[in-house]
C-alpha positions as CSV (number, residue, x, y, z in Angstrom):
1,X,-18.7,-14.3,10.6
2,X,-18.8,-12.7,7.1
3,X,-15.9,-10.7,8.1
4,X,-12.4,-10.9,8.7
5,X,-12.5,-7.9,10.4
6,X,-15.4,-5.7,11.5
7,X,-14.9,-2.0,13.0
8,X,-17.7,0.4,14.1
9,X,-17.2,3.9,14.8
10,X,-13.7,3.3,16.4
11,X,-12.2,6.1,18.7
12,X,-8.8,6.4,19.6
13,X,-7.8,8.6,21.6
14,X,-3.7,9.9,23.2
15,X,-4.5,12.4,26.1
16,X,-6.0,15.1,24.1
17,X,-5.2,14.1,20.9
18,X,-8.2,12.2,18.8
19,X,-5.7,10.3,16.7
20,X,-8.7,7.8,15.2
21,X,-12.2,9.6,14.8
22,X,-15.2,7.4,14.0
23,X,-14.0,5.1,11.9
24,X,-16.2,2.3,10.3
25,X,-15.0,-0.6,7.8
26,X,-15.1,-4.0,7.1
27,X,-12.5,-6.3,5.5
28,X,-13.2,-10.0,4.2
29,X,-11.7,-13.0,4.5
30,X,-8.8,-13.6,1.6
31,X,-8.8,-10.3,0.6
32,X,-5.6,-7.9,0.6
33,X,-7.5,-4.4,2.4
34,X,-5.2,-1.4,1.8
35,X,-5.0,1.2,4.2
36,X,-3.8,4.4,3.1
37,X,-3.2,7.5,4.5
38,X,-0.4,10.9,4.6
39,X,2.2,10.5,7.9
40,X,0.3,11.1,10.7
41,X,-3.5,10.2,9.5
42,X,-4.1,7.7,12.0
43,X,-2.9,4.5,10.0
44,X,-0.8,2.9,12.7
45,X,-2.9,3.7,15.5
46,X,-5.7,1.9,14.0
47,X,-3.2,-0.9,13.6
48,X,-2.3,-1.3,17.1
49,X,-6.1,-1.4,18.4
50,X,-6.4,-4.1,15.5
51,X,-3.8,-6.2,17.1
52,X,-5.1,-5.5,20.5
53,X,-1.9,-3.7,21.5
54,X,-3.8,-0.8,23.0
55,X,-7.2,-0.9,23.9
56,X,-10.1,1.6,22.1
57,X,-11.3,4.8,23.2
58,X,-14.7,3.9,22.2
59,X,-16.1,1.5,19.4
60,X,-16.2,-2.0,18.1
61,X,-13.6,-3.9,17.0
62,X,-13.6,-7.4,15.7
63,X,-11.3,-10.2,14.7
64,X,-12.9,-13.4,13.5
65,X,-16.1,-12.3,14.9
66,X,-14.5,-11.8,18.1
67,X,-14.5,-8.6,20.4
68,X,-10.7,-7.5,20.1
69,X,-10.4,-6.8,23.7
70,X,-12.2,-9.9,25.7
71,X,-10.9,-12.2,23.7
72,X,-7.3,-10.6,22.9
73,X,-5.2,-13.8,23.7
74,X,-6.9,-16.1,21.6
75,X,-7.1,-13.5,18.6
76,X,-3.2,-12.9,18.8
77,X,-2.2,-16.8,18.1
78,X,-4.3,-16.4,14.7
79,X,-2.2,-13.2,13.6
80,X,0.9,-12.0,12.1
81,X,2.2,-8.5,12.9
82,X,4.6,-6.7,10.9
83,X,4.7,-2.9,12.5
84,X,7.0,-0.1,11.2
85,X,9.5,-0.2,14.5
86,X,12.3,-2.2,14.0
87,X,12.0,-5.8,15.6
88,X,14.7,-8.2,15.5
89,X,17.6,-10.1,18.3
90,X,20.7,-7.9,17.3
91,X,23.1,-10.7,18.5
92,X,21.2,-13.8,17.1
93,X,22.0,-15.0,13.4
94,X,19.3,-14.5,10.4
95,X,19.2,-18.6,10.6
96,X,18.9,-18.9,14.5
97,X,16.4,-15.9,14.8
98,X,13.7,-17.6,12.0
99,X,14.4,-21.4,14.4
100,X,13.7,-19.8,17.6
101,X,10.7,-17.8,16.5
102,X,8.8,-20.9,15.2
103,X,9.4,-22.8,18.6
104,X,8.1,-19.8,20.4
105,X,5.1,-20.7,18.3
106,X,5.3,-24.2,19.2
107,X,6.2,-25.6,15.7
108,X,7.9,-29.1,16.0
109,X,11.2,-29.4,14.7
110,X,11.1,-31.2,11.4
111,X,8.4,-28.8,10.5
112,X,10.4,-25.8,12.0
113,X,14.0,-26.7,10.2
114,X,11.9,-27.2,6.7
115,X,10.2,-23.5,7.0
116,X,13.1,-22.5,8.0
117,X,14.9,-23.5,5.0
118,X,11.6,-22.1,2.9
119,X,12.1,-18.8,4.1
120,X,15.8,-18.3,3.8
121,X,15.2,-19.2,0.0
122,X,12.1,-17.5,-0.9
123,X,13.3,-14.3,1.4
124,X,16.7,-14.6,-0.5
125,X,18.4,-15.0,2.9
126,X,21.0,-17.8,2.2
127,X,24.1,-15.3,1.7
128,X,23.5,-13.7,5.5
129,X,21.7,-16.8,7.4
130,X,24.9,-16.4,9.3
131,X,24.9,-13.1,10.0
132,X,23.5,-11.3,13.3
133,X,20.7,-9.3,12.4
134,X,22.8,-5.8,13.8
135,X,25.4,-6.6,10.8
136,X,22.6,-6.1,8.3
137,X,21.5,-3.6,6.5
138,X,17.8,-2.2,6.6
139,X,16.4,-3.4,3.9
140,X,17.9,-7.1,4.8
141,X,16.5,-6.3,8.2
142,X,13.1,-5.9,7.0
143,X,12.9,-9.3,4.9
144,X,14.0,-11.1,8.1
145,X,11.1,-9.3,9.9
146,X,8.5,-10.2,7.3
147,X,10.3,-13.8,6.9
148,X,9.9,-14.7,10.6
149,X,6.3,-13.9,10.4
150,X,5.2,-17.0,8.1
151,X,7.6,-19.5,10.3
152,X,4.3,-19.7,12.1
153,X,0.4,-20.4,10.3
154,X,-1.8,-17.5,10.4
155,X,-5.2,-16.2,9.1
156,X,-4.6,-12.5,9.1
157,X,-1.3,-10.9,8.5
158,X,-0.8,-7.1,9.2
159,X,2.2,-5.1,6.8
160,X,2.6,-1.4,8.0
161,X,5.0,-0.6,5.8
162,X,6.3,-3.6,5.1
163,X,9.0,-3.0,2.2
164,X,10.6,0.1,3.7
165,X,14.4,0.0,3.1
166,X,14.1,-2.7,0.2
167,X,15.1,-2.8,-3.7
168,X,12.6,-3.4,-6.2
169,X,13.5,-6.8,-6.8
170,X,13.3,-7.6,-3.5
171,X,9.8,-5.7,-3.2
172,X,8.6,-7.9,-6.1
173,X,9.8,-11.1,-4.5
174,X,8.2,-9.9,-0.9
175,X,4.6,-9.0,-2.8
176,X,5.1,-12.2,-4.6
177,X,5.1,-14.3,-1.6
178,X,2.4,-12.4,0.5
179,X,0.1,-12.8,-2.8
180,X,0.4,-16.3,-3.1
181,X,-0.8,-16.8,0.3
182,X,-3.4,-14.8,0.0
183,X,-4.9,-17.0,-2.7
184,X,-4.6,-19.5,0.1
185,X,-6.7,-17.9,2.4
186,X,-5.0,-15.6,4.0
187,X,-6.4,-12.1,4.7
188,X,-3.6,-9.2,4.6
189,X,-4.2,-5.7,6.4
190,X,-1.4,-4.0,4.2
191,X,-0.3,-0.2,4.5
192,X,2.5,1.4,1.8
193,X,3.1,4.8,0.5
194,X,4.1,2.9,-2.7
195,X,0.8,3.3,-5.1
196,X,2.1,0.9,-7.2
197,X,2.3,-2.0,-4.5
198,X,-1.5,-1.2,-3.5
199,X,-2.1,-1.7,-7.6
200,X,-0.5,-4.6,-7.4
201,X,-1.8,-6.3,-4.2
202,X,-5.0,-4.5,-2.9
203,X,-8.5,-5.8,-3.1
204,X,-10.4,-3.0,-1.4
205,X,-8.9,0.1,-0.4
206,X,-9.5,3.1,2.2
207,X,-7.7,6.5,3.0
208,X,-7.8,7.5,5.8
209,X,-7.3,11.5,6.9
210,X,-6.6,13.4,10.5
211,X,-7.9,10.3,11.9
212,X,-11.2,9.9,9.8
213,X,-12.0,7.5,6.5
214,X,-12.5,9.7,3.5
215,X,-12.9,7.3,0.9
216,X,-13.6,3.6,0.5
217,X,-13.6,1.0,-2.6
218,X,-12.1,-1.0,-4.9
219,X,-9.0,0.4,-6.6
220,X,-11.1,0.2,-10.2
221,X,-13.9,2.1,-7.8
222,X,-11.6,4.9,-6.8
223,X,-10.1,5.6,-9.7
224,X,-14.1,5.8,-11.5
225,X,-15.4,8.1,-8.5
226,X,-12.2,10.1,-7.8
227,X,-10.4,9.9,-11.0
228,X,-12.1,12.8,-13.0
229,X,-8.9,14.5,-14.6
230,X,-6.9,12.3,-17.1
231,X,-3.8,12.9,-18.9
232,X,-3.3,13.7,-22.6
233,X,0.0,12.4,-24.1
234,X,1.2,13.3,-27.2
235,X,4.5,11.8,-28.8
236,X,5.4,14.0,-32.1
237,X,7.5,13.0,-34.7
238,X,10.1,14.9,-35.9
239,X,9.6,18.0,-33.3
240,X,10.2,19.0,-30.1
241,X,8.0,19.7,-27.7
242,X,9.1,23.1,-26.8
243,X,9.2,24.5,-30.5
244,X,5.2,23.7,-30.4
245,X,3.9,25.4,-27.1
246,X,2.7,28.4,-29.0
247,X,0.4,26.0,-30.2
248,X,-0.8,23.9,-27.2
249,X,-0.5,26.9,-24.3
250,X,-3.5,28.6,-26.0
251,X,-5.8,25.4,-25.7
252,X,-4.6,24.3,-22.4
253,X,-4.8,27.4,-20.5
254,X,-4.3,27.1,-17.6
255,X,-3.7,23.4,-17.2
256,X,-0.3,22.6,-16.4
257,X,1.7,21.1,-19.2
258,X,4.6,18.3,-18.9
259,X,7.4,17.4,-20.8
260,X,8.4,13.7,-19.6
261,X,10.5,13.5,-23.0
262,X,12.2,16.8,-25.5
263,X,9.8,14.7,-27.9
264,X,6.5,14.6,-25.6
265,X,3.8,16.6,-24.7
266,X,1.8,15.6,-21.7
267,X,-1.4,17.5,-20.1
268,X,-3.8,16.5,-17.4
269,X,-7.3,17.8,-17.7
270,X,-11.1,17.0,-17.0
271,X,-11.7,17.6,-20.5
272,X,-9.1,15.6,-21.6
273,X,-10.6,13.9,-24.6
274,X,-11.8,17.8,-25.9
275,X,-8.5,19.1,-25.3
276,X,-6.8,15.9,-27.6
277,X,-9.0,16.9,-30.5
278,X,-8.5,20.5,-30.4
279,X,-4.9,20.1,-29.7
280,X,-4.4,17.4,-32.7
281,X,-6.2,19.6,-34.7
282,X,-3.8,22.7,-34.6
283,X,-0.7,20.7,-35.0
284,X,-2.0,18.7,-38.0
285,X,-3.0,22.7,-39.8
286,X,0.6,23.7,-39.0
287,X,2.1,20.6,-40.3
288,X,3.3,19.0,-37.4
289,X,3.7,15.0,-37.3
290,X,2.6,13.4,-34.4
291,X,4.1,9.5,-33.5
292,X,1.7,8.4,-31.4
293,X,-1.6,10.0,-29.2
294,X,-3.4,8.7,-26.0
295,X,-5.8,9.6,-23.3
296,X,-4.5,7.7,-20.1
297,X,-6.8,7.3,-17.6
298,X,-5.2,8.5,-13.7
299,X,-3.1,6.4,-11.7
300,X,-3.7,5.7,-8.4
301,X,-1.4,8.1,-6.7
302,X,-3.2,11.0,-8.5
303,X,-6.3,9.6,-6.9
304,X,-5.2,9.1,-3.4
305,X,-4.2,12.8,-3.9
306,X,-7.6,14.2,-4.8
307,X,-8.7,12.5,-2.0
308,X,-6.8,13.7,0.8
309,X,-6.4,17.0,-1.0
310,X,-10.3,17.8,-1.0
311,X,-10.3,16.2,2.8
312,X,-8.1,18.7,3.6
313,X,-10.2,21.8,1.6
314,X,-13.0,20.7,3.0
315,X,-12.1,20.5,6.7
């Protein structure tokens, strides 16, 4: 059992519709594995096969080194599921909902009243544990879904879209918590359209397209394999940055140029480091005073979209 989770040319398929197509990957045990993919790619599909909610077209798919749909029942008391559909007991209270979870998962009650009390604090649930959960508001919601999940011990926690609805405090605080049980063994199957949450949390990463994996690796890995174009940023000092494009359009081209400040210049290009020399070069003969220069390598979200976007060229 080297793997957490092992899947081999997985199918899925709705009537017609191939919604999964021959996917293969592996995740490891105490590792965060990002799953990323545009609406409709075939993210929450794979999810539901995972957590042996439907069964596969065609394929193998493992969980602890067991086949996902013999040996469904034991697999399910060693996960956590946290799916994008709302669940939650409108009429129960945030308090009573988190007690009568863990005794549905057979925690006994000194145990179950002290996780309880964890959760409502590291959750930030204490104002509205006597709320029902139809008085709340989605983001509040969502923290009581993901809460109720560690009232019980796991090995393998699932997040589609986990922070949907929530502040960035709150997002930080959820991240925080999942993180430090990872670096207690747990494993995390974790989807987000938020790039920076996948910085933050992701070990390994794949992005998935119309059902098939287009790119897999470490989020270093991508951003060296997919990450070609980088951006040139240019603070000046005493100019704006619109009384200088006569000097930058001609060496840019056509390379579209940003202004993220009246004071900055900002250009992404595959020959970045060329274009900074040249460009540095013409200001400094016209007189122009620059603040401060750098060559930023790309973020993840400009990756993910070279990825699908040359996925989608190429289909």
């Amino acid at each position: 059992m080297d793997n957490c989770i092992g899947v081999s040319r997985l199918v899925m398929d709705y009537g017609k519709v191939r919604a999964v197509d021959d996917v293969s990957f592996d995740v490891g045990y105490g590792r965060v594995f990002g799953f990323l993919g545009p609406n409709g790619a075939g993210k929450t599909t794979t999810i539901k096969v995972l957590t042996t909610l439907v069964h596969p077209t065609a394929g193998q798919v493992s969980i602890f080194g067991k086949d996902v749909v013999r040996h469904a029942k034991e697999i399910k008391k060693r996960i956590g599921v946290v799916l994008q559909e709302p669940s939650f007991e409108g009429n129960v209270k945030v308090e009573k909902a988190l007690d009568l979870y863990g005794m549905l998962w057979g925690l006994p009650g000194e145990k179950r009243r002290d996780r309880v009390r964890e959760l409502l604090d590291k959750f930030d649930l204490q104002e509205i544990k006597g709320m029902k959960n139809d008085e709340l508001s989605i983001g509040q919601r969502r923290r009581v879904q993901v809460a109720r999940e560690f009232m019980h011990d796991m090995d393998l926690l699932f997040l589609d879209e986990p922070t949907v609805g929530l502040d960035p405090a709150a997002r930080r605080m959820l991240l925080d918590y999942v993180k430090k049980h990872v670096h207690g063994g747990l494993t995390v199957f974790f989807t987000t359209h938020i790039m920076e949450e996948v910085e933050y949390l992701c070990d390994d990463i794949a992005i998935i397209n119309k059902g098939r994996i287009v790119a897999i690796d470490t989020p270093a890995g991508l951003k060296q394999k997919y990450g070609g174009i980088k951006a040139v940023e240019i603070k000046l000092k005493e100019a704006s940055a619109q009384s200088v494009m006569w000097l930058v359009r001609p060496i840019s081209g056509d390379t579209m140029i940003e202004t993220p400040a009246s004071d900055t210049i900002r250009i992404s290009s595959k020959d970045a480091q060329d274009m900074l020399v040249k460009i540095i070069e013409a200001l400094a003969k016209s007189g122009v005073q620059m603040e401060s220069v750098s060559v930023n390598p790309p973020t993840l979200e400009e990756v993910f979209l070279t990825v699908v976007d040359g996925a989608r060229s190429s289909s």
